[in-house]
Structures are given as C-alpha cells and as structure tokens.
N, C-alpha and C positions, 0 to 999 in steps of 0.2 A: 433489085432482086425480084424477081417471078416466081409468082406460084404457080406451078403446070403442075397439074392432075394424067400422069403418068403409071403406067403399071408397075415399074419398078420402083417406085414411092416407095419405102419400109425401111423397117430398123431392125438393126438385128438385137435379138433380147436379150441376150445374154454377153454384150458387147465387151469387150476387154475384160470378162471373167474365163479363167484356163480350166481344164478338163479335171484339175483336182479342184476349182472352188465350184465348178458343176457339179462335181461328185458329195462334196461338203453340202451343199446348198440344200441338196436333197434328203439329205439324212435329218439335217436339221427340219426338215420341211415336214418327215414321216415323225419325226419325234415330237413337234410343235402339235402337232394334227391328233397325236398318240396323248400326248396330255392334255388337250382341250377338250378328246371324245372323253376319254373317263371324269375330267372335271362335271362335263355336263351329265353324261349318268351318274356319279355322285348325287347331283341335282336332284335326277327327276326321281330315281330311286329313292330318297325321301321322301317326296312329293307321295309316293305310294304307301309309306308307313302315315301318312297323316291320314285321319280319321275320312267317313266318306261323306259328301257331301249333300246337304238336302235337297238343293236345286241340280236342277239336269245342268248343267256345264257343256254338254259338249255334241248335243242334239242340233240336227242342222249344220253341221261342221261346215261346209263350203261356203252356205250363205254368211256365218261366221267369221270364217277367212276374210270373205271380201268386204263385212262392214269394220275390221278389227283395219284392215288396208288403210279404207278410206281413212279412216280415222289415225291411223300414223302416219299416214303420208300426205296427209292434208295438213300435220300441225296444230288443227281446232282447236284441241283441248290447251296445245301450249299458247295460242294465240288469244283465248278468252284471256279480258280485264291484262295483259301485257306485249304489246306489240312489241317491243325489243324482245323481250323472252321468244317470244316464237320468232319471229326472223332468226332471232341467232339458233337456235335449235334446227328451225327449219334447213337452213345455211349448213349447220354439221351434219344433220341427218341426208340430205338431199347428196348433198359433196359426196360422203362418205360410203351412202348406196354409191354412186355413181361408179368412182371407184373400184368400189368392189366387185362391180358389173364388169367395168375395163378389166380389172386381172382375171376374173371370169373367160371372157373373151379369148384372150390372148391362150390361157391352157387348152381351153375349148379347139382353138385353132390348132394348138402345136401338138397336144394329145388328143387330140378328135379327128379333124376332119384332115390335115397334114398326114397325119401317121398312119389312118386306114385308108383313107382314098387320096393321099396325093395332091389334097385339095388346098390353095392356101390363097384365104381373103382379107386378110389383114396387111391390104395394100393398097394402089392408087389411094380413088376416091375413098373408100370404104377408110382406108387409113387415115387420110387427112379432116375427113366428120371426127373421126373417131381419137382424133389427135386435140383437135380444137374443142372438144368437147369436154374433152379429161381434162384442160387448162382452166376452160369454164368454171367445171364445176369445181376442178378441186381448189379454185382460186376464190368460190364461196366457202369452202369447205375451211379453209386458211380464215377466211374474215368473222367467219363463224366461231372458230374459237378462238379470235382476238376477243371480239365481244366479248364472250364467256369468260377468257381472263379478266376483262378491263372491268365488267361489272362483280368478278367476284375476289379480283385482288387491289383494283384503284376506289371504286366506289366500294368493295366491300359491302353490298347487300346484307342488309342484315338476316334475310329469312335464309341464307347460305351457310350461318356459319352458327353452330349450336355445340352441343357436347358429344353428336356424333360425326361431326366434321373431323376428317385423320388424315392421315398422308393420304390412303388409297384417292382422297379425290384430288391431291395435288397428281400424283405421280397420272392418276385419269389423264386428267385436264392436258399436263405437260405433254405424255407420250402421243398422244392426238396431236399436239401441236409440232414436236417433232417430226412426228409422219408426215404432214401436211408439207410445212417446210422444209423437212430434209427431200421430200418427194421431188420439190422443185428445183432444189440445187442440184442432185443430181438429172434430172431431164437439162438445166443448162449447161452442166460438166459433159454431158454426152452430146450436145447438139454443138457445143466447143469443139470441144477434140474432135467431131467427125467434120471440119472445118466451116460450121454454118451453112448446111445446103439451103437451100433458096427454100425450098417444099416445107421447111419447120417452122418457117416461119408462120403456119396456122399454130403450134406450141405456142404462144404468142410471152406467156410469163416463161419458159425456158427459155425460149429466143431473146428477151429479154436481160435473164441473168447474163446467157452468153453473149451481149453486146456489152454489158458489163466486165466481164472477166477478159473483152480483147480489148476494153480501155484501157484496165489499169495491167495490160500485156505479159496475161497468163503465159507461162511457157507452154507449148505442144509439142511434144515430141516427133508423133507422127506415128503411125501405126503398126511400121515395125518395130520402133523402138518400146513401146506402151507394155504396161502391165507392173510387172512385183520390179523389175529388174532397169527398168527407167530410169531411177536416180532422185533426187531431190527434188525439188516443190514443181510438178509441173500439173497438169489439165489431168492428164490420163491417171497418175498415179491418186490424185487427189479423187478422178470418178470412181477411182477401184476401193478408197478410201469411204467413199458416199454410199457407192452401193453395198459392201456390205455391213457398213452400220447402219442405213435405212432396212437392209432386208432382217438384220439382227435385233432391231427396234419391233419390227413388225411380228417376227416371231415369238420376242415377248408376250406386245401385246396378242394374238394370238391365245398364247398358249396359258395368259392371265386370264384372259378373259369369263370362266367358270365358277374364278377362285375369288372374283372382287367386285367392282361397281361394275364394270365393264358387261359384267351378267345381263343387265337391266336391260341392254339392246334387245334380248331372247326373251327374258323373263317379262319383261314391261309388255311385250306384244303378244305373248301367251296368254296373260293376265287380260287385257282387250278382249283376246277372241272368246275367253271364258265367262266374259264377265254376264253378270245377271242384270236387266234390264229393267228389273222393279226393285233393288239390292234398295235396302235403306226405307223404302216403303213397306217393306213386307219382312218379316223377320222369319228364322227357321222353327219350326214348330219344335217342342218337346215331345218325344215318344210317350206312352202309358208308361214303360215300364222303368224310365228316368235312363237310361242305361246311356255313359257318356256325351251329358250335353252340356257340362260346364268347363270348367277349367280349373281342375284338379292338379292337372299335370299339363306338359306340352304337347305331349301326344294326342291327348284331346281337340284340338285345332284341327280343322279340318285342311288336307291338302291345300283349298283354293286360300285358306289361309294363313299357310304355310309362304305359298306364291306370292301373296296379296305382300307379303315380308322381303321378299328377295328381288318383286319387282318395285318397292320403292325407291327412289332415286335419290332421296332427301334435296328435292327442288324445295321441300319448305313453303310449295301452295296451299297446301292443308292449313299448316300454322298460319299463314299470314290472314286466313280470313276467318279463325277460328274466334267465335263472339269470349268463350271460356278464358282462351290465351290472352285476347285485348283487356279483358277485365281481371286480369293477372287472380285469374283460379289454375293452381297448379295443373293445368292440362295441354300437353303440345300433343296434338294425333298425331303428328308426327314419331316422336320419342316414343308413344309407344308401341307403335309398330316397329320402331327399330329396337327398343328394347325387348323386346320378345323374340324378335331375331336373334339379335345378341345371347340372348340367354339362352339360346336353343343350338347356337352354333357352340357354345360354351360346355354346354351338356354334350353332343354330340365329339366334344372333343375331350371328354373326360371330367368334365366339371362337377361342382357337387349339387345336386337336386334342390330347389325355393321355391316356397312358396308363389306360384303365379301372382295372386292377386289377397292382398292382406292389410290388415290396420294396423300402424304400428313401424314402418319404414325395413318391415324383415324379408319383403318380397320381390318380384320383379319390379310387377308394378301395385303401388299405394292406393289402397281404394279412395281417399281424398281426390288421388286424382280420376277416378271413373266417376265419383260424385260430380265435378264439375260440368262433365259431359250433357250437354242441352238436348243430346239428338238432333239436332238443327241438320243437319246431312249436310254442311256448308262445305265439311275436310272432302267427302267426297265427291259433291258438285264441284270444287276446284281440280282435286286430283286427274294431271292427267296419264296416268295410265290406271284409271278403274280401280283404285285400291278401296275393298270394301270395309269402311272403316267401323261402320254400325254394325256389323253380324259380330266381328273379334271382341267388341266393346258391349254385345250383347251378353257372348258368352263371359267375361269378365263379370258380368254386374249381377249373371245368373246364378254365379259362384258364392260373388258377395253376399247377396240373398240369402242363398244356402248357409251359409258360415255365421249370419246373422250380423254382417261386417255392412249394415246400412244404417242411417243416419236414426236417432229415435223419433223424430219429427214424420220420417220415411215411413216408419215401423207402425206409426199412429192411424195413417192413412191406409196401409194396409189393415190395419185392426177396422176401421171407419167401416171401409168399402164390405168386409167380411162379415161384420157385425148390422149394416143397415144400408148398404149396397149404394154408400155413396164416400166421397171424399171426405165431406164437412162431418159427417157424424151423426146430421141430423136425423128426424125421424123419415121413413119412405112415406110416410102416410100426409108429411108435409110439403112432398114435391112438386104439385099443381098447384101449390098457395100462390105465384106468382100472379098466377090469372086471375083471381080476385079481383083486382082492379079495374080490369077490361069492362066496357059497358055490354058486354057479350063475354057467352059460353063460352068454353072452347070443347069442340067434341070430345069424347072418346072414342079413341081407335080401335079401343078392343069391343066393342059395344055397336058400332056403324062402321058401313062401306065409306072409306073415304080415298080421294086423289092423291095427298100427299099424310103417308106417316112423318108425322114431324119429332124427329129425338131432338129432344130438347137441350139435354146433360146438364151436367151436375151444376157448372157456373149458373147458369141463365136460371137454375130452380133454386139456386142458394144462395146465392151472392147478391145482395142489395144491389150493386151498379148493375150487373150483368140481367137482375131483374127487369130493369128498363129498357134492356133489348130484347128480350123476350117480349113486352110487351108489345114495342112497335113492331116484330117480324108479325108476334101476331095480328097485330091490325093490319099488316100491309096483304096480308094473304084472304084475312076479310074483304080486307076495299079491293081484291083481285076476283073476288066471290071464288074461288076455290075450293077445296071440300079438302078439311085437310081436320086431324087429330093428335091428342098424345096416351101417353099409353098412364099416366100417372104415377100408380105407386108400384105397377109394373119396370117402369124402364128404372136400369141402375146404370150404373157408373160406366163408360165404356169400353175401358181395361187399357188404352193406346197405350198411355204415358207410364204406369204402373209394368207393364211389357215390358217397355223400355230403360225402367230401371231393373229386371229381373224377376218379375213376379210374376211366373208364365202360369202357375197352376189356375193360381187367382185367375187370372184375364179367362183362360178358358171357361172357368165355371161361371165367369163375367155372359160369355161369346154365346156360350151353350144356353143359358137361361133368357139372352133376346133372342136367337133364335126358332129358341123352342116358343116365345111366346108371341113373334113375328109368324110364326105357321098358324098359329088361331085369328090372324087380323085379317080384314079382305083389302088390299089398297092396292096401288100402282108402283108409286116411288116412295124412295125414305128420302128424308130430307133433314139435313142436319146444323145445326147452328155452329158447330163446334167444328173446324178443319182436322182436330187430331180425331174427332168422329170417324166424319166425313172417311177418312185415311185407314182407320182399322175396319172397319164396316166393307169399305170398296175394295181394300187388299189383303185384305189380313183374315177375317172372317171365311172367305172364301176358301183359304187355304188350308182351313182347321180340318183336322180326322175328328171328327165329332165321336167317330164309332168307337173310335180306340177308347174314349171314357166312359161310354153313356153305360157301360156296365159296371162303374166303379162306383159303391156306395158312398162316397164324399162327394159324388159331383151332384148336385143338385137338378139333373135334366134327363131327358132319356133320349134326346133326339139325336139320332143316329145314321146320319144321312152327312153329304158334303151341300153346303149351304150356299144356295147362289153359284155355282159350277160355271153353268154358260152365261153368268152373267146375266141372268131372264128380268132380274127387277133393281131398277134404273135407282145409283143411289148419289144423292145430289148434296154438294155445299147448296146452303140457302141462297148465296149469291147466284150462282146456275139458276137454279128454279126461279128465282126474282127476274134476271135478266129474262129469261123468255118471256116470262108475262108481261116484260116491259115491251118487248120488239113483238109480242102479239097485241098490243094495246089495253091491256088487261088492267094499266092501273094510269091512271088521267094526270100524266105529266108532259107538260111542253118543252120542257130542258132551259127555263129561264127560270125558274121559281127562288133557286136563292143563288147569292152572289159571293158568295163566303172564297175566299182563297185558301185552298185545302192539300194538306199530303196526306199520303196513301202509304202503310207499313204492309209489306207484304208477307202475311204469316207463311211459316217456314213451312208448315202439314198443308196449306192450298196450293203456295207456289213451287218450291223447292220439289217440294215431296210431290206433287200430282201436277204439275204445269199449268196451273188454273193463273193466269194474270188478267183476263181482259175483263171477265165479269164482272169484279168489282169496281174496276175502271169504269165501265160502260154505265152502271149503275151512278156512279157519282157524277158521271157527264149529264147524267138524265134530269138530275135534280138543278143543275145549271151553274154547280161550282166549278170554278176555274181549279184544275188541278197539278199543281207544280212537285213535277215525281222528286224524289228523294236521290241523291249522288247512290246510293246503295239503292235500286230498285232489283224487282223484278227477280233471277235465280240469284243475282248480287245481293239480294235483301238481309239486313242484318240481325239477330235471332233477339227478339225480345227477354230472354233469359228463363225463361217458364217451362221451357221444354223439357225430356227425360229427366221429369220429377224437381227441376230450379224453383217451379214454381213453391214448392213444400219446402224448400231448405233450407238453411238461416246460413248463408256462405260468407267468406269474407272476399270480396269484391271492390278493385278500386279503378273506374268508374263501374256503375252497374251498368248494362247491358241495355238497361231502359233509360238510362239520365242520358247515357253517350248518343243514342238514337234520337232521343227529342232535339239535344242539344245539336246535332245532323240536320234536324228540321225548322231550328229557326236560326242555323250561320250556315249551314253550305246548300240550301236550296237556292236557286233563283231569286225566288220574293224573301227568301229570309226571314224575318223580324217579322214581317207580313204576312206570315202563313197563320193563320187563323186557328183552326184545327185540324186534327192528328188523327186521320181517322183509317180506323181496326175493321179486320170482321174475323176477330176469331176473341173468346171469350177469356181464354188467360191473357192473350195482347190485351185487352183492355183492362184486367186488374193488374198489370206487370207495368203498363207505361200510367194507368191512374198514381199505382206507388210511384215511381221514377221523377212524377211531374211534383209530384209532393217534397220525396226526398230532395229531388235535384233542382228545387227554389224554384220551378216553374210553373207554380198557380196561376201567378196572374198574366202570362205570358201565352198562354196556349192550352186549348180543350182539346179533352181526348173525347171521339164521338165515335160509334160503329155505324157503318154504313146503311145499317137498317134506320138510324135514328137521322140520317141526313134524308132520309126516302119521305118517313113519315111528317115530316116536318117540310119537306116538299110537296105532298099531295094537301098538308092541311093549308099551304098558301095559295095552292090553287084553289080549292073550295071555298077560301077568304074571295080570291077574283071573283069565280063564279058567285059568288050570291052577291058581291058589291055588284058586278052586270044584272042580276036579275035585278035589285033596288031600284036599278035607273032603268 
C-alpha cells in the first residue's frame, strides 16, 4: 500500500450517521454546551460573593496568561521530585489539548471557512499531518492514563487515596480512558468499513485496529447496505454503534465537567494565572478597623480562596512532603482545603452552618490540627497548581487567636513578647548580655553611624547555645573590620512566627516600634541572624499600612509612613553579608583550614521562603569542609519543626521533625555515619535539632554546629598557621 499525498485525501465526518442522528447530534451538543455554560457561571459567580482579595490578582493579565502557559504546558510543577507523575500527566495533558485542537479544527473548517467561503482544508497533505498527528498524540494520551490507572489502582499510591477519595475520581479516571480508547476503536471501525485506503495508513493505531478486525474477518456490508438497517454483527453497524457512544461519553464528560473534578482542567489554570509570587512569604495585612479578616464564617475567604479549593486536585503533593503529616500531627493541607470545600458546597446546598475553625471536634476544621502547622511553605512549594495554602491557614489561626482557641504555652509567649518585647520573658535590659564575653565592644547602632545594623533576635540574646553564635558572627564581622551595631534594649522580638500563628495586632505594634526606631539610626544594611527575621523584615515589613494605626492609642509608635517602599535599604541574612566579605577578601581564609565531613539543613524562611541556597554553601566551602548535601536539600529541604510557633508547643509527635532529619544525615547521606556535623544557620534549627540530637540518642554520634561557628574556628586555624610561619 502507498501513501500518495492527493487532494482528495479526506473523510467524511459524519460517515454512516443519517439526517435524523445529525439532527439528534446537535441538540444534544446545544444541551451539553447549555449545561457546562451555566455549571461554569455557577462557579465563578461564587467566586464573586467571596470576600475581596489583598493582593492585586489580576494586574498584568497578558504577561499572566503567558507565564501561567509556560508553567502548564511545560509540566514543571508535576515533574519536580516525580518523573512518572509528570510524564503521565504530561502524556494526558499534551494528548488531550491535542485533541481538543483536532475537534477544533474540523468545526472551524465545516462551520467557518466551508460554510462562508467555500473554502475546505481539511485535505491532502494538510489531512494526513493532521491525521498522523491525532494518532500521535492521542496514543500518549491512551498511555497517559494507563499510567494513572496502574499507579493508582495496581501500586495504589498511597498519597491517592485518603478520605476524600470518591467515585468522582474513579468515574474521572475511567471516562478519559473510555475516550481515549473508544476514540480508537472507532477511527479503526471507520477505516474498516471504508475498505482500508492506502492514505490511513498515516492513522497508524486505527489502521492498526482495522488490520485486526480483517484477521479475525469482521463482516462489511458495504455502503449501501450500512447504517440502523444492516443486520447483525457487522463493521458498519458496530461503527454506528462506537460513534455514538463515544460522542454520548464525550457529552457527559462535557457537560460534567463544572460539576466535579473535571473543573480542575479550568479552575487549576486560573489559579496559576492568579497566583501571588511572594504567597507564603508575605502574609495579608489586618485593616485598623478588624472588619472581616478571620474566619468567622465561610464567606469570609476570600474569592482566590475560594479557587485555591476548587482548583485542588487531591494529587496529595502537599501531604506527601508535609514535615507535620510525617510526624503524625493531625495535619494533611490537603484535607483541609478540601474540607472547607466540602463544607462550603454543603452550606451552599442547604446545609446547617459550623463552626470554621474550633477546640473540641464541633467544627470544620480542629484547631489541633492548624496547631500542628510549621509554616514551612513545603504544601505549597510542592503543589502544583499554586494552591496558597498559608494565607487560608493564616486566616484560620487568626480566628483561633481571636476565640482564644491557642495553646497556653502559645498564650505565654504572647504575654512574654507584650509584657518585655521578647519570647523568653526575660528582662529587655538583659539583651546585649551576650556580648559580655567578646574581648571587644560591640557598638551601638543607635549611638554611631555604622555599615551593617545587626538585629540580633530573641534566640542569639537568650538562649545559651544560640549565645555562641552570636558570639562568633560577632567576631567574624570584627576580623572583617566592618562597622556594624545593635540596638540593645531597643530591638524586641520580630513578630514573624507569632504572625504566623495569628497574632497580627502584636507583630504590628512588633513592626511599628523597629521601624520607628530604625528612622533614628544612620546605617546601610540590616543584617540579620535569624531567617524568620531576615523574612518579615524583607517582606512583610514593607507591606505594613503603618498609617492606618499610628493614630490608635494601643499602638505604641507614631510612624506613619510605608517603610522600605522601594526597597532603598539592603536587608540581608548574615550568611549574604558573610559571603561577600568572603569573595571581597575581607576575612583570611584559604579554603583548607578544616577537614571535617559536614551536612548542611536548609532553613525553611532562607531557602523555601527567599531562595537563598548558595551562601551558606559557599561559606562552608570557604572553611575547607567537605560537604555531603542531605537526600532532602535545597527547596526539598525538610522543616526542623520550630516553625509557626512548633518551636513553643509541647505536641505529641512520632518521630520528631528533628530526630527524622539527623537520622537522614547519618544513614541516607553519602558518607553516612561519617558526617561529622549538622550544621544550621538559623537559630530555632539549632535549638530544635540540639533537642532532637538529645531526644533521639544522638549525642555521641553527631554536632550540631551554625555556620558562623565553622567560619570562626576556620580563621582561628589560619592565624595558628600564620604565627607557627612567623616562629620559623
């Protein structure tokens, strides 16, 4: 057989259907179309009763469009940390546009260019690309949800199958797969009966079937005889038979699609284009006058998330790298974005009104479980279609707050921070005791011009271990001869993590009292020891209405202004500022000095949250340890347990957060057993894996060291060299 590329190449579309299932075809087509328009207005028209949103959403819409594209059409998000996941998704998605492109097509031809000008290209060449193409792809599209079957009904994935797994994802799953396959049977039922032209043979899977169907010696009537009135089992009646329960399949799905999972195709790429680019770093501010910013009711939610609900998918990416869910604290992000769904679809359909967010199991969701929540931003660095899962779980916690539904350990710290502007309780007046021990001053900021403001925070001024890293940054910015300060009994607590459990008044009157007393210092940069600093300072701060309170007599500040707008003054993790003065030469290390075999944790507020990985790398290359990264590095990194307030709560945890992570650093690194120490550079990672090393029997196994203390203990062994060369 030949393939000639001929102008009468083509198939007619509606091949052995008669003028009354043309006529049916169409009704059903207008009625298919009539229920999927209103399913989707349903949609979005709720979308419009959700509350309004703080962040611009929908500014730039074109350039929008196009990075919301790349990013669905590329896969990325499904291919991070799961090559099978994304091929088979890629595989359905890819097929399934394809597809939908070809039916496109074809109307376009038959009601467009056919019907007003006469015009018809859906022929020769143009037909056979366009033939070979549709087999292509729908024939990934096919292998695409075998995968999806095989891993979620033979391996049965566990992150697939939870308590809101229901038919809707079987009947999903299946109706795609029906299409797919009934799609092919019927293209070889019709390449049969029209007796196998030579030209189909680019069909390559229909031409296939139908080399099949004349082995085992399908009957064909022949073309007069074909249709309703043919007779028993033959080719023609069985295509009449395919197509229209393929085209009866298709206008189901269709016409489901509004009403069920099938949404997520629309809803999950909306959500993309919407999405906020700093979500998770920067939280939505609380107006002056409180008006709607908890979660009272569901109305409360804001539209995007509303969306954030309808475009989950429950792939159960969230869950699987969730540090809270590993350590079996009642928390799956997952469940509860669908459970706020559910409850809201429930209300909306009659239901009786709960409690959002309560102690006591009489709510949606159990404040137990928004207790467990780290803020680690891990649910939504995995999720991929942008589900912002720390704004919803913000407003949850803001509530709890409210209602007084927080932990009394919670409750204590907030009395601390309000009563003497720190965590621990202790006096402010003992904040610079640290420095004591240094064979040097340390400036005051508020007193002299200096280069770098150094915020200190609460660990490194109160915390015995965290002491000894205060010490060494401050030698190391000495022996850099730098001009750098603190502010004393000025600087208090820096409100991040207290945010993040719902204590938004607090942090402002936190935000407002450094700022106000950041305006009387003269300096360059802030420079901070702390990543959750580092993180509210760089994103959060900036975003404050300072004005809206500075007339309210509870707020202790008057400054009235938006602080840091453009960005004008540079605010740095200490590992940033260390790393330049290393690559300007500013501190005398050769990158040999110690030999130690070390892993690196990478805090969640440096990496995850601000994309900082190399500095502290760089810095430990400097000192001449050999560094063997962790199976979880980098935005994979796994949350030391300290985060949205872990560090203050006496949880019940099996493993901790911190034993599981060590235990990751001396069996599934490289060197294994061999890694030496475990070294931090954020101040709760260092009192969170110190506990862990303790609780989880591994004292004498492994040191927890911050990277400022690998620095210092690197320049003092160079200074050993230099004066044993000068002796001799």
């Amino acid at each position: 057989m030949n393939v000639v590329a001929q102008t009468d190449v083509t198939r007619e579309t509606y091949w052995g259907i008669s003028d009354t299932g043309y006529a049916v075809f169409y009704l059903l087509t207008v009625i298919t179309l009539a229920v999927f328009a209103y399913g989707v207005y349903l949609r979005f028209s709720r979308y419009t009763e959700g509350d309004d949103d703080p962040f611009a959403r929908l500014n730039d819409l074109p350039s929008r469009i196009g990075s919301a594209a790349k990013i669905v059409l590329s896969n990325e998000k499904q291919f991070d940390r799961d090559l099978y996941g994304g091929l088979m998704h890629a595989f359905i998605l890819w097929g399934f546009l394809t597809l939908f492109i070809a039916t496109l097509i074809i109307g376009f031809e038959q009601y467009g260019t056919e019907l007003l000008l006469g015009l018809q290209f859906w022929e020769g060449e143009f037909y056979l690309s366009y033939q070979f193409m549709v087999d292509a792809m729908g024939l990934l599209f096919v292998v695409g949800i075998g995968m999806a079957m095989y891993r979620r009904y033979w391996v049965r994935n566990e992150r697939l199958w939870d308590r809101h797994t229901s038919s809707e994802d079987d009947i999903f799953i299946w109706t795609l797969f029906l299409l797919g396959v009934g799609g092919f049977l019927l293209e070889g039922l019709r390449i049969y009966s029209a007796g196998m032209p030579d030209h189909e043979i680019v069909s390559f899977v229909g031409y296939g079937l139908a080399m099949g169907f004349d082995a085992v010696g399908l009957t064909v009537l022949g073309a007069e005889q074909a249709g309703l009135n043919g007779g028993g089992l033959n080719a023609e009646n069985l295509h009449w038979l395919a197509w229209w329960s393929h085209s009866l399949i298709a206008f189901f799905f269709i016409a489901w699609i509004p009403y069920a999972k099938p949404f997520h195709m629309l809803s999950s790429f909306a959500n993309v284009v919407v999405r906020d680019e700093k979500a998770g770093k920067r939280l939505p501010n609380v107006p002056s006058d409180l008006d709607a910013t908890n979660a009272e009711s569901i109305d409360d939610f804001t539209w995007k998330e509303i969306l954030d609900q309808d475009a989950c998918t429950k792939c159960g990416r969230c869950s699987s790298v969730c540090p809270a869910k590993a350590s079996d604290r009642p928390l799956d992000p997952r469940n509860v974005i669908l459970d706020l769904k559910k409850y809201r679809e429930e209300l909306d359909a009659g239901g009786e009104e709960q409690p959002i967010v309560a102690d006591g199991g009489t709510s949606v969701i159990d404040a137990e479980t928004m207790e467990s929540c780290m803020a680690c931003m891990a649910c939504m660095d995995a999720c991929p279609v942008e589900i912002e899962h720390l704004q919803s779980f913000t407003r949850l916690n803001r509530q709890m707050t409210d209602q007084g539904d927080v932990p009394s350990s919670m409750q204590d710290v907030f009395q601390n921070v309000m009563q003497n502007g720190n965590t621990f309780g202790d006096s402010p007046r003992d904040r610079g005791d640290w420095a004591d021990d240094l064979e040097f001053d340390v400036p005051d900021a508020r007193e002299e011009e200096v280069d770098y403001l150094w915020y200190v925070g609460d660990f490194p001024s109160y915390d015995e271990r965290n002491k000894q890293v205060a010490r060494s940054l401050a030698t190391i910015l000495k022996e850099a001869d730098v001009s750098f300060g603190i502010l004393f009994d000025d600087e208090k607590y820096d409100g991040n993590d207290i945010r993040r459990v719902g204590e938004e008044l607090l942090y402002v009157e936190l935000a407002g009292h450094h700022v106000e007393t950041w305006e009387d210092c003269e300096f360059d940069k802030i420079v901070c020891t702390d990543p959750h600093s580092y993180n509210t300072f760089e994103n959060e701060y900036p975003e404050l209405n300072f004005d809206e309170f500075a007339d309210d007599p509870m707020m202790p500040f008057e400054y009235d202004e938006q602080w840091n707008e453009e960005g004008e003054i540079d605010v740095l993790h200490w590992t940033q500022a260390v790393e330049e003065l290393v690559t300007e030469g500013k501190l005398d290390l050769n990158g040999d000095e110690l030999d130690y075999t070390v892993t690196y944790h990478d805090p969640c507020h440096l990496g995850r949250y601000n994309d900082e990985y190399e500095a502290p790398r760089e810095l430990i290359r400097a000192t001449g340890c050999e560094l063997d990264e962790m199976p979880r590095n980098r935005d994979n990194s796994f949350c030391c347990g300290g985060g949205g307030g872990g560090l203050w709560m006496d949880l019940e945890e099996e493993p901790k957060p911190s034993e599981e992570r060590i235990r990751e650093a001396l069996e599934d690194t490289d060197a294994g057993a061999d890694v030496e120490k475990f070294v931090v550079a954020c101040p709760m990672c260092m009192t969170m894996y110190e506990d862990g090393r303790k609780t989880g029997g591994y004292e004498d196994e492994i040191e927890i060291v911050d990277v400022a203390e690998l620095i210092v203990e690197a320049i003092g062994k160079e200074e050993e060299a230099d004066l044993e060369v000068a002796a001799d």
